[in-house]
C-alpha positions in Angstrom: 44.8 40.9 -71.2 44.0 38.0 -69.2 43.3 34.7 -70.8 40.2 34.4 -73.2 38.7 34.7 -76.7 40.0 38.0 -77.8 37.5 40.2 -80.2 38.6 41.8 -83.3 41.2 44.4 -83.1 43.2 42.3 -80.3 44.1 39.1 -82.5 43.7 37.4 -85.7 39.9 36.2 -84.4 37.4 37.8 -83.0 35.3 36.0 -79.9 33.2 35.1 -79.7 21.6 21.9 -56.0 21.0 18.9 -56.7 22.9 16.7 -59.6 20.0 15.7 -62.2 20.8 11.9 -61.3 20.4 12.0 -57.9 16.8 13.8 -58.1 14.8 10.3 -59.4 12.4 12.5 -61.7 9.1 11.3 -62.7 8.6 9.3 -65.6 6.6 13.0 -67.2 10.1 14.3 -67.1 11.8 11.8 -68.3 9.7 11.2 -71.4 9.6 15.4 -71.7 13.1 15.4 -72.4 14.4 13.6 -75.2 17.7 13.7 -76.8 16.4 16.5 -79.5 19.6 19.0 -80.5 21.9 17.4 -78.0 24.1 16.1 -80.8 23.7 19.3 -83.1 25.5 20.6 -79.6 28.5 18.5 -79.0 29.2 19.2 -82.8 30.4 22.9 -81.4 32.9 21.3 -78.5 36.1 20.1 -79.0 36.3 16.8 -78.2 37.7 17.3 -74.4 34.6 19.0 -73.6 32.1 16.8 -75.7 33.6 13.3 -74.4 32.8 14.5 -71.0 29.1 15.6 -71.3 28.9 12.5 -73.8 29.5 10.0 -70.6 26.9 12.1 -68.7 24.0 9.4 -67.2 21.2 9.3 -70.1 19.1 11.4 -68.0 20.7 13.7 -67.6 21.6 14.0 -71.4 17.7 13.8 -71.6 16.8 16.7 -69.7 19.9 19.1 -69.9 18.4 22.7 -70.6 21.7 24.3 -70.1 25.7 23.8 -70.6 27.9 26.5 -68.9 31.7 26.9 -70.1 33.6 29.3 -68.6 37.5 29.5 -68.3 39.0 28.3 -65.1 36.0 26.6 -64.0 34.2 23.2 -64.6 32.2 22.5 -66.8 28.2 23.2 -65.2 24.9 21.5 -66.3 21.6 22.7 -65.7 18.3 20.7 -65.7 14.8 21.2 -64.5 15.6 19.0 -61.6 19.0 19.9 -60.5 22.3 20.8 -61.3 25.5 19.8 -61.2 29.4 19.8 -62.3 31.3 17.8 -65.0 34.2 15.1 -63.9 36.7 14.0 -66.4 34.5 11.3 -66.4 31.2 12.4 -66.9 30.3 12.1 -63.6 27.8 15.3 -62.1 29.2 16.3 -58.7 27.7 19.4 -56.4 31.6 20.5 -55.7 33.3 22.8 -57.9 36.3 21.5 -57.1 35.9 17.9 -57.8 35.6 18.5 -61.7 38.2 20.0 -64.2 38.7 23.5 -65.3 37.7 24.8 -68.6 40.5 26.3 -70.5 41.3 29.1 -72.8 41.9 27.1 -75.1 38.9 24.8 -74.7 36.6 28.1 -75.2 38.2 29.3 -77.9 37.6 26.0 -79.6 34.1 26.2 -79.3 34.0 29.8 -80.6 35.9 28.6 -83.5 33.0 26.3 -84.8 30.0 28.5 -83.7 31.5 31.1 -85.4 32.8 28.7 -88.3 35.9 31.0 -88.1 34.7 33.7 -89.2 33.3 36.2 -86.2 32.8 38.6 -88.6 30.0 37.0 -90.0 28.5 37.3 -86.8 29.6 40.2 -85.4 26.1 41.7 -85.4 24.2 39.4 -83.6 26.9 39.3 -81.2 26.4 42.6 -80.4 23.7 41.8 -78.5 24.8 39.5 -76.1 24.4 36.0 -77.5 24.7 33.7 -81.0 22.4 31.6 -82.6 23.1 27.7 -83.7 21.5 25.6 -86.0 18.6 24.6 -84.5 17.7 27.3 -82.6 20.0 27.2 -79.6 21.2 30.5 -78.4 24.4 30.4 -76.5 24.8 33.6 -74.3 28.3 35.3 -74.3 30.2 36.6 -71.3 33.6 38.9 -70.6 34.5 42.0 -71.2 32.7 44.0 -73.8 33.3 47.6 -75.2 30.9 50.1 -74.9 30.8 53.6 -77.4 28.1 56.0 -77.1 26.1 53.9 -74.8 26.0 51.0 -77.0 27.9 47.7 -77.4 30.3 48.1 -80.3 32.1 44.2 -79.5 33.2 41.7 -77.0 37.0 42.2 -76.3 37.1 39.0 -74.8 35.2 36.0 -74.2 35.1 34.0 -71.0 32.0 32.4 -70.7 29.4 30.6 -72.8 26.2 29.9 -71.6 24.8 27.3 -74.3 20.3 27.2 -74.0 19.3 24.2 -75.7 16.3 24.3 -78.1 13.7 21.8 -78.0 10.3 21.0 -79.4 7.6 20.2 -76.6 4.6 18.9 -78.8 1.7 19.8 -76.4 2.6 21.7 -74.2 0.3 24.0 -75.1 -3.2 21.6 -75.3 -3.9 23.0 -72.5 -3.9 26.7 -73.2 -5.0 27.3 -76.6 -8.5 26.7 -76.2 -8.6 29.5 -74.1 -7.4 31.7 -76.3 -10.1 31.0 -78.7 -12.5 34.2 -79.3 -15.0 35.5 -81.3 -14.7 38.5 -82.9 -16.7 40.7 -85.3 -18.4 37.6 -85.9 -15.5 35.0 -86.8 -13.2 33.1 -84.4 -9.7 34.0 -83.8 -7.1 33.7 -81.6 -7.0 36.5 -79.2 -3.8 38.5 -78.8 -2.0 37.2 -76.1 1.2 38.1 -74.2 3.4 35.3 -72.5 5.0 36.1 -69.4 7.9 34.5 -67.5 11.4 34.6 -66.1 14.2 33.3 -68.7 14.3 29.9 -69.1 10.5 29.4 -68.5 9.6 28.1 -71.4 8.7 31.4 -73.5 9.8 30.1 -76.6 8.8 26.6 -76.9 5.3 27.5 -75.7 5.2 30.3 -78.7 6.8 27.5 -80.8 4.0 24.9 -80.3 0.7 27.6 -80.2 2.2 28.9 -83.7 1.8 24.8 -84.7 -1.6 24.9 -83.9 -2.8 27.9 -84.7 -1.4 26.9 -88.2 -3.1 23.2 -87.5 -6.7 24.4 -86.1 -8.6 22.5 -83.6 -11.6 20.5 -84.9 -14.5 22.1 -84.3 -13.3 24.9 -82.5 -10.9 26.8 -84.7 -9.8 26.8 -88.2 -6.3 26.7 -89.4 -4.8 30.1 -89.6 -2.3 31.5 -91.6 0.4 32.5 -89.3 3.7 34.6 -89.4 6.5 34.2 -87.6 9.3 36.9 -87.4 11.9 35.2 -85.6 14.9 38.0 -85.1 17.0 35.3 -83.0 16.4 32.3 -85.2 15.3 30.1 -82.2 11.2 29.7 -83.0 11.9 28.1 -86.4 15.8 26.8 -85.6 16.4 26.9 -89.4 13.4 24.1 -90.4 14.3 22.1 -87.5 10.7 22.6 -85.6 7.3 22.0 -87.5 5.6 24.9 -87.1 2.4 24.0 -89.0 1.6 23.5 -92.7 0.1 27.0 -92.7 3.4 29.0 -91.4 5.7 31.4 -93.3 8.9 32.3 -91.3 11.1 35.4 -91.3 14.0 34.2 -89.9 17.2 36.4 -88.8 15.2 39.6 -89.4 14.8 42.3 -87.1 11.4 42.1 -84.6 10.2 45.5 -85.9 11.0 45.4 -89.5 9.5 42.0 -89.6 6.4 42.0 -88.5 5.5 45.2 -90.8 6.9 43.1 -93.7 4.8 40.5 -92.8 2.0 42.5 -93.1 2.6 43.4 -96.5 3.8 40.3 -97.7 2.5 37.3 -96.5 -1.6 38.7 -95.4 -1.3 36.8 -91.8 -4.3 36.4 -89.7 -1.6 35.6 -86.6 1.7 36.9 -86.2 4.0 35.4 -83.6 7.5 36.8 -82.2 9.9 36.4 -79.2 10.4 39.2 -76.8 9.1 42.4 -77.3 12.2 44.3 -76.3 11.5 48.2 -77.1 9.4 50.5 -78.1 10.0 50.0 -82.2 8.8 46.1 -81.2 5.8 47.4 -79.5 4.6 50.3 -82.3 5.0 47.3 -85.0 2.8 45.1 -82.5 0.4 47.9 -82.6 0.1 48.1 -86.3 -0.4 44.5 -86.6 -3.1 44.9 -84.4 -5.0 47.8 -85.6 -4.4 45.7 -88.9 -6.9 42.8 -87.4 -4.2 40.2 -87.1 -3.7 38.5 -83.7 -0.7 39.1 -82.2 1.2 36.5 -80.0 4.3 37.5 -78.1 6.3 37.2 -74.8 8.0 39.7 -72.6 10.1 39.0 -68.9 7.8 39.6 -66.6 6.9 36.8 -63.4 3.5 37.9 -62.4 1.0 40.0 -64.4 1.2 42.8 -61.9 4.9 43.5 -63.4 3.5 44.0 -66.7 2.7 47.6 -65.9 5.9 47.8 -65.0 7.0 47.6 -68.6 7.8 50.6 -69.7 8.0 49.9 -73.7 4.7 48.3 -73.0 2.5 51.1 -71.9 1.5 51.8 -75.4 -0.2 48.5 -75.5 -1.6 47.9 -72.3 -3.2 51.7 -72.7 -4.8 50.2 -76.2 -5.7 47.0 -74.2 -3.7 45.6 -77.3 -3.8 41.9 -75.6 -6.7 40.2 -74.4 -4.9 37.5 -72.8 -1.9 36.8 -70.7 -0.3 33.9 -70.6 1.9 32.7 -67.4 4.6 30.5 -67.1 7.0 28.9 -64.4 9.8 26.9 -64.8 8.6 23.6 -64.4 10.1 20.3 -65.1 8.6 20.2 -68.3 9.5 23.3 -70.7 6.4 25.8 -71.6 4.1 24.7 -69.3 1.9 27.3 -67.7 0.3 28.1 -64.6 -2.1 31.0 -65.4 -4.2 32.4 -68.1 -5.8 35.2 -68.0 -8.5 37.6 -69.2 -8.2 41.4 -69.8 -11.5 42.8 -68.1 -13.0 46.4 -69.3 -11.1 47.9 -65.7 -7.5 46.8 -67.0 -7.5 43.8 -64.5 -6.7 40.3 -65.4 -9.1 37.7 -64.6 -7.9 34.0 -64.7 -9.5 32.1 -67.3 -10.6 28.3 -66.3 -7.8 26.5 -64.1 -4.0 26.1 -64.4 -2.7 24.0 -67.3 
């Protein structure tokens, strides 16, 4: 087998444009992107790697969404602006060539602390496709998995890492929650509202800052709701790390489905919020929450809100006219920011509601 993190079964462990400096952002940007959980980060890279992206130009640091590690190929930075390449000495380049090589060893350093040694422990989560650090960032796992039945039993080897950094964007979302605001049977609520977006849109920090004011109210306009947040993948909450409002209860780690009918029995939301609606066990729970009365706020991969019908696990919901609102994002320079919302009309169509955020 060719160089890499080998899974269990084939060692003692198991696997796991333009540069950003060169693009002058605005000072939005800039202030946007803090330093949040790029420490907690480096902690997972062995020193070779983390010296490198340590001698990175502060902005860059600043507004680094994503770090790429891959064997036999440099180190790669992603920001909102641009994107570049790692030198020995921290420098971003646009050729490939010009920066060092990853090794095998290098990656299966950084496996060793995500997985504190022990991939057993997260074997499961692995399983489908990425792990979960403190703090909510999700790094993505690449090379060669194998498959039984259908369905992925473990990664034989890892080659790549694709490390999505989690961040807190307090408001992002002022200028969307207001029109989300409805009244209903005589009280206000939020409506139930589907985000839409390609990955790395901002999904998740928008869901992350609407459960903080749900959970907050808006004076005079909306009262602080109790609100529930099943987070399966452990990025909403990341552990404690984000405030999510003093009226928030968090199932963390626990399965979409499972959780949002256990927070219906045990925690009496009036919101529930979760990542991803991903089949059609997410979407029945969805439903029960809402024939329940609670306000439902999730996202699913979708760019426009034509390509919603194109969902096929959520038929069910559109059908039921389940959500009342969509929600669209781009990415944008600053994470969660949106560029539509919209309002389900008695014909199925979506009418924009007041003008872009």
């Amino acid at each position: 087998m060719e160089a890499g993190h080998r899974g269990p079964g084939a060692s003692d462990h198991a696997p796991g444009g333009r540069s950003p400096e060169r693009a002058s952002p605005g000072r939005r940007d800039v202030v946007a992107g803090t330093g949040e959980g790029w420490d907690e980060i480096m902690r997972y890279l062995p020193p070779t790697l983390a010296r490198r992206l340590a001698a990175l130009p502060p902005v860059t640091r600043q507004l680094a969404e994503e770090i790429r590690i891959a064997i036999g190929r440099p180190l790669w930075v992603l920001t909102p602006v641009g994107d570049g390449f790692v030198t020995g000495g921290g420098g971003l380049v646009d050729d490939p060539g010009a920066a060092p090589p990853v090794s095998g060893e290098e990656l299966s350093a950084c496996l060793e602390r995500m997985t504190a040694s022990s991939w057993y422990a997260v074997e499961e989560q692995a399983r489908q496709g990425f792990l979960t650090l403190p703090g909510g960032h999700r790094v993505g796992l690449a090379g060669e998995v194998q498959v039984v039945d259908g369905r992925i039993e473990r990664f034989r080897t890892v080659r790549g890492l694709v490390i999505r950094r989690a961040r807190q964007v307090k408001g992002c979302a002022d200028g969307v929650v207001g029109r989300l605001v409805e009244r209903r049977h005589g009280r206000v609520r939020l409506a139930s509202t589907l985000l839409i977006g390609a990955p790395g849109s901002g999904k998740t920090t928008l869901l992350r800052e609407l459960a903080r004011l749900a959970s907050l109210g808006l004076p005079g306009t909306l009262p602080g709701l109790r609100v529930a947040v099943v987070d399966e993948r452990g990025e909403l909450a990341g552990g404690g790390t984000f405030d999510l409002g003093p009226r928030t209860e968090v199932l963390e780690h626990c399965p979409k489905a499972a959780g949002i009918l256990l927070a219906l029995r045990a925690l009496s939301p009036q919101v529930v919020i979760t990542d991803e609606i991903g089949g059609p066990e997410d979407a029945a729970a969805v439903a029960e929450a809402m024939n329940a009365g609670v306000s439902v706020l999730a996202s699913a991969h979708a760019g426009e809100p034509a390509e919603v019908a194109r969902r096929r696990h959520l038929w069910p919901l559109l059908e039921a006219a389940a959500f009342s609102r969509l929600v669209r994002l781009e990415r944008r320079s600053v994470p969660g920011r949106c560029t539509g919302v919209y309002r389900l009309q008695p014909g199925g169509e979506w009418e924009p509601v007041g003008p872009p955020a």
